[in-house]
C-alpha positions in Angstrom: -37.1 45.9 29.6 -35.5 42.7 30.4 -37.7 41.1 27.8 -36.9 43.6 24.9 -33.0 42.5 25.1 -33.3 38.6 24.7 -32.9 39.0 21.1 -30.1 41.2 21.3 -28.8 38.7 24.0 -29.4 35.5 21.4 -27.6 37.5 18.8 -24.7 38.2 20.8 -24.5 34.1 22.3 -24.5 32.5 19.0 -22.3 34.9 17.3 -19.6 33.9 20.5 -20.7 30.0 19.9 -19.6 31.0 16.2 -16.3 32.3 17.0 -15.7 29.6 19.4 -16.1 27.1 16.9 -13.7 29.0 14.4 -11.2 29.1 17.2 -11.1 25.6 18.3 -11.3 24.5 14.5 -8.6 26.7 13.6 -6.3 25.7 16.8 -7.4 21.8 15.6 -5.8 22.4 11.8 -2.5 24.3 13.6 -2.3 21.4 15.7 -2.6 18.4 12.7 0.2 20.9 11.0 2.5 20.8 13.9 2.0 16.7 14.5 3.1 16.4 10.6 6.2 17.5 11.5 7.4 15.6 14.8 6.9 12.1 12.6 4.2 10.2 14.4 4.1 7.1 13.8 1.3 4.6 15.3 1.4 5.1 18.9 5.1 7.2 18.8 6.4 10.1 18.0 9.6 12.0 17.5 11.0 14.0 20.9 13.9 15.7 19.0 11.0 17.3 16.4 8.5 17.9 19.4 11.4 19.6 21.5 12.0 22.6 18.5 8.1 23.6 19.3 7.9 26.4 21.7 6.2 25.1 25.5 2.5 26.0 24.3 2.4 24.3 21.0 3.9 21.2 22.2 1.1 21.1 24.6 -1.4 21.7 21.9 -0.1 18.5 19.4 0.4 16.2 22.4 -3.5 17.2 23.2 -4.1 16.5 19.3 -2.1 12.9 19.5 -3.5 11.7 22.4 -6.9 11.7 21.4 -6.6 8.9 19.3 -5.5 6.9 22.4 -7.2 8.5 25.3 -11.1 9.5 26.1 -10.1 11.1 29.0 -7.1 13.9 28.0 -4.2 14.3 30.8 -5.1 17.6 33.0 -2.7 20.4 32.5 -1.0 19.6 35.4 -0.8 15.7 33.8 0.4 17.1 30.5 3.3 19.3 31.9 4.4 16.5 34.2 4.5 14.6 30.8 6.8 17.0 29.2 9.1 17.4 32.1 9.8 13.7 33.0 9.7 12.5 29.7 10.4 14.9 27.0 13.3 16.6 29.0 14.8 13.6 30.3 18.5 12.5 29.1 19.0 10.6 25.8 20.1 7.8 27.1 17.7 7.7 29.8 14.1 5.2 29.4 11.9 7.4 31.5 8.3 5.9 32.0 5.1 7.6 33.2 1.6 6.4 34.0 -1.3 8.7 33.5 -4.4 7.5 33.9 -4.6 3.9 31.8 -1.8 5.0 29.9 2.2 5.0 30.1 4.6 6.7 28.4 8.2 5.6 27.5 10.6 7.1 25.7 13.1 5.1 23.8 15.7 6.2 21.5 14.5 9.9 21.2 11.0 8.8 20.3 7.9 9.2 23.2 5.3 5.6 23.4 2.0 6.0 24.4 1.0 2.5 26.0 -1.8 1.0 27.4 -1.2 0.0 31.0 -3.7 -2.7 31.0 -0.8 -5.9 30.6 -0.7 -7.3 27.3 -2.5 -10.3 26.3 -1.0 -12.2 23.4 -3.6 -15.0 21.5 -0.7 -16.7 19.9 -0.1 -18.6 18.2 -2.9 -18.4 15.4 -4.1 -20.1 12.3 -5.0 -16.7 9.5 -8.4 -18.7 7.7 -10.0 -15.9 6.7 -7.2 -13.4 5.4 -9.6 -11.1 4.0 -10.6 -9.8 7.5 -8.2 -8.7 10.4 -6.9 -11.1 13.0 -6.8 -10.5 16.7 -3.3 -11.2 17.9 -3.8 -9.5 21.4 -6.1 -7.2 23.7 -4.4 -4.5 22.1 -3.4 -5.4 18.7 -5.1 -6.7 15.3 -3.6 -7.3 11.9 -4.6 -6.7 8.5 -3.5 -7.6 4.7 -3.9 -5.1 2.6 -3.1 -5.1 -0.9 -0.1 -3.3 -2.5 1.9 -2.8 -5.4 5.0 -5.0 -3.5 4.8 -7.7 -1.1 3.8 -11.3 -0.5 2.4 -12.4 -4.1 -1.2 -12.1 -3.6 -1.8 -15.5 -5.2 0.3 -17.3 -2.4 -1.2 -15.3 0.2 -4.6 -17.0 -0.9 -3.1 -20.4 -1.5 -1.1 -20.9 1.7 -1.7 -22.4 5.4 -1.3 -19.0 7.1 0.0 -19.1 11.2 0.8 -16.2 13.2 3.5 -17.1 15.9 5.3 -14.7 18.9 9.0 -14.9 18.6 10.8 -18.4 20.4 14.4 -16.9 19.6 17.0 -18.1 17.3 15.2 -17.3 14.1 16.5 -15.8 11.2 15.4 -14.2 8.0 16.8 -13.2 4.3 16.1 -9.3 3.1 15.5 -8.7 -0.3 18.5 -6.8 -1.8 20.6 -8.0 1.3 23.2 -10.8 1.3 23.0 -13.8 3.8 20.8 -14.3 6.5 19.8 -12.2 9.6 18.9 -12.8 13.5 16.0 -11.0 14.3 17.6 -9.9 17.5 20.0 -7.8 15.3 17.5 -6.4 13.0 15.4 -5.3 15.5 18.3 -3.6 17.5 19.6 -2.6 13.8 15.6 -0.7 13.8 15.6 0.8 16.6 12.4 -1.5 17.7 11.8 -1.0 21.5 13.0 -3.8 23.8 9.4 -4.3 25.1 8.1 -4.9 21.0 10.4 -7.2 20.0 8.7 -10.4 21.7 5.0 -9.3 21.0 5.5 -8.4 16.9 3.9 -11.3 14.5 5.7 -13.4 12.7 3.8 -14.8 9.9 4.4 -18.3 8.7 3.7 -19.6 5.1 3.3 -23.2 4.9 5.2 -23.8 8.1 8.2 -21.1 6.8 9.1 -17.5 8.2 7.7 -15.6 5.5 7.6 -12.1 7.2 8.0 -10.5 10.8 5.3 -8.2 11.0 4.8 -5.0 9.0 8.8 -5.2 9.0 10.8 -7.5 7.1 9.5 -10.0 4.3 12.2 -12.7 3.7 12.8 -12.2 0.1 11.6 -15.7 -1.0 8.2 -14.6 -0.6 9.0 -10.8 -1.9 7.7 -9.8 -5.3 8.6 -6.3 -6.1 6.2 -5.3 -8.0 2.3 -7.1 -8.9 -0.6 -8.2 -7.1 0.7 -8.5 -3.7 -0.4 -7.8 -0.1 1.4 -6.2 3.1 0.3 -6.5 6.6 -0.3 -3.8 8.7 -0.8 -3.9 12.7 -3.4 -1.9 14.1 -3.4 -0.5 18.0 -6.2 -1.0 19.6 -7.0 1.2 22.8 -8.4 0.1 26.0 -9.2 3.1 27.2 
């Protein structure tokens, strides 16, 4: 008898399997919809916009987001901890949270997912071959890419590239901005976190400030439109 029903019984496992798989691919689009609209960017993301989600579908995009940082997801317990210390905290409060080899800040309404493991800056460095990434740190690379605005790609193949960490006192010149600018105020003018500001690139063209990171390029090596090239920092997780 028992032997009759196993193909009844193989029918009715993969046709579960099946609707399992609709599920969680149908739960995996909701939740790449919901992350569009609480404006992640790199390894942050908005708290305001993640706050209007009801509690379940927050959990679901945080889940989403932090697979591109973590191999090992927080538990539930982990994740509602998450929300409560960090997400609910005070404005002008700078919570932080370790989970696992991760920690989470929150600065100016926007939640940071860090590595814990303590950064590891290789500057300064001299960019030979442009056309591949450079390693700045155990966490972070950088890239040129080419775009439609930018550093002239003809200088950018031409010039004695160096990538330097911040010494203090320099200053830079936005296009379609009068005078000259700190970096201390521009990043504060940014909104860049306090723990950023002294690991971002600055890149160096023939011994001059040419742009600080993927931020600012001072407008004597800015060409609106042409051939040009824009970096780009990628996070690297050490998960």
């Amino acid at each position: 008898m028992l032997k009759q029903q196993w193909p009844q019984l193989a029918k009715t496992l993969a046709r579960t399997a099946r609707h399992c798989s609709e599920a969680e691919q149908l739960l995996t689009e909701q939740a790449e919809q919901l992350l569009s609209t609480i404006e992640p960017d790199n390894n942050h993301l908005s708290i305001i916009e993640l706050n209007k989600l009801s509690f379940i579908k927050q959990k679901l995009v945080l889940r989403h987001w932090l697979q591109q940082f973590m191999t090992k997801l927080p538990s539930e317990q982990q994740l509602i901890q998450l929300l409560n210390a960090v997400t609910e905290a005070k404005p002008d409060s700078q919570p932080t949270l370790q989970l696992s080899s991760h920690v989470f800040k929150r600065y100016r309404d926007r939640l940071y997912c860090l590595p814990a493991t303590p950064l590891h800056s290789y500057l300064p460095k001299r960019w030979q071959k442009t056309d591949q990434p450079l390693i700045i740190s155990n966490q972070h690379c950088i890239t040129a890419i080419r775009a439609s605005s930018g550093i002239p790609q003809l200088l950018w193949q031409t010039a004695i590239i160096d990538v330097r960490l911040r010494q203090g006192g320099e200053k830079i010149q936005l296009p379609y901005r009068q005078g000259s600018h700190s970096l201390k105020n521009l990043f504060q003018e940014a909104g860049v976190p306090i723990w950023e500001r002294e690991t971002i690139p600055l890149i160096y063209l023939n011994g001059c400030l040419a742009a600080i990171g993927c931020l600012w390029i001072d407008t004597k090596f800015f060409c609106p439109n042409g051939n040009c090239v824009q970096i780009t920092i990628h996070y690297h997780s050490t998960d």
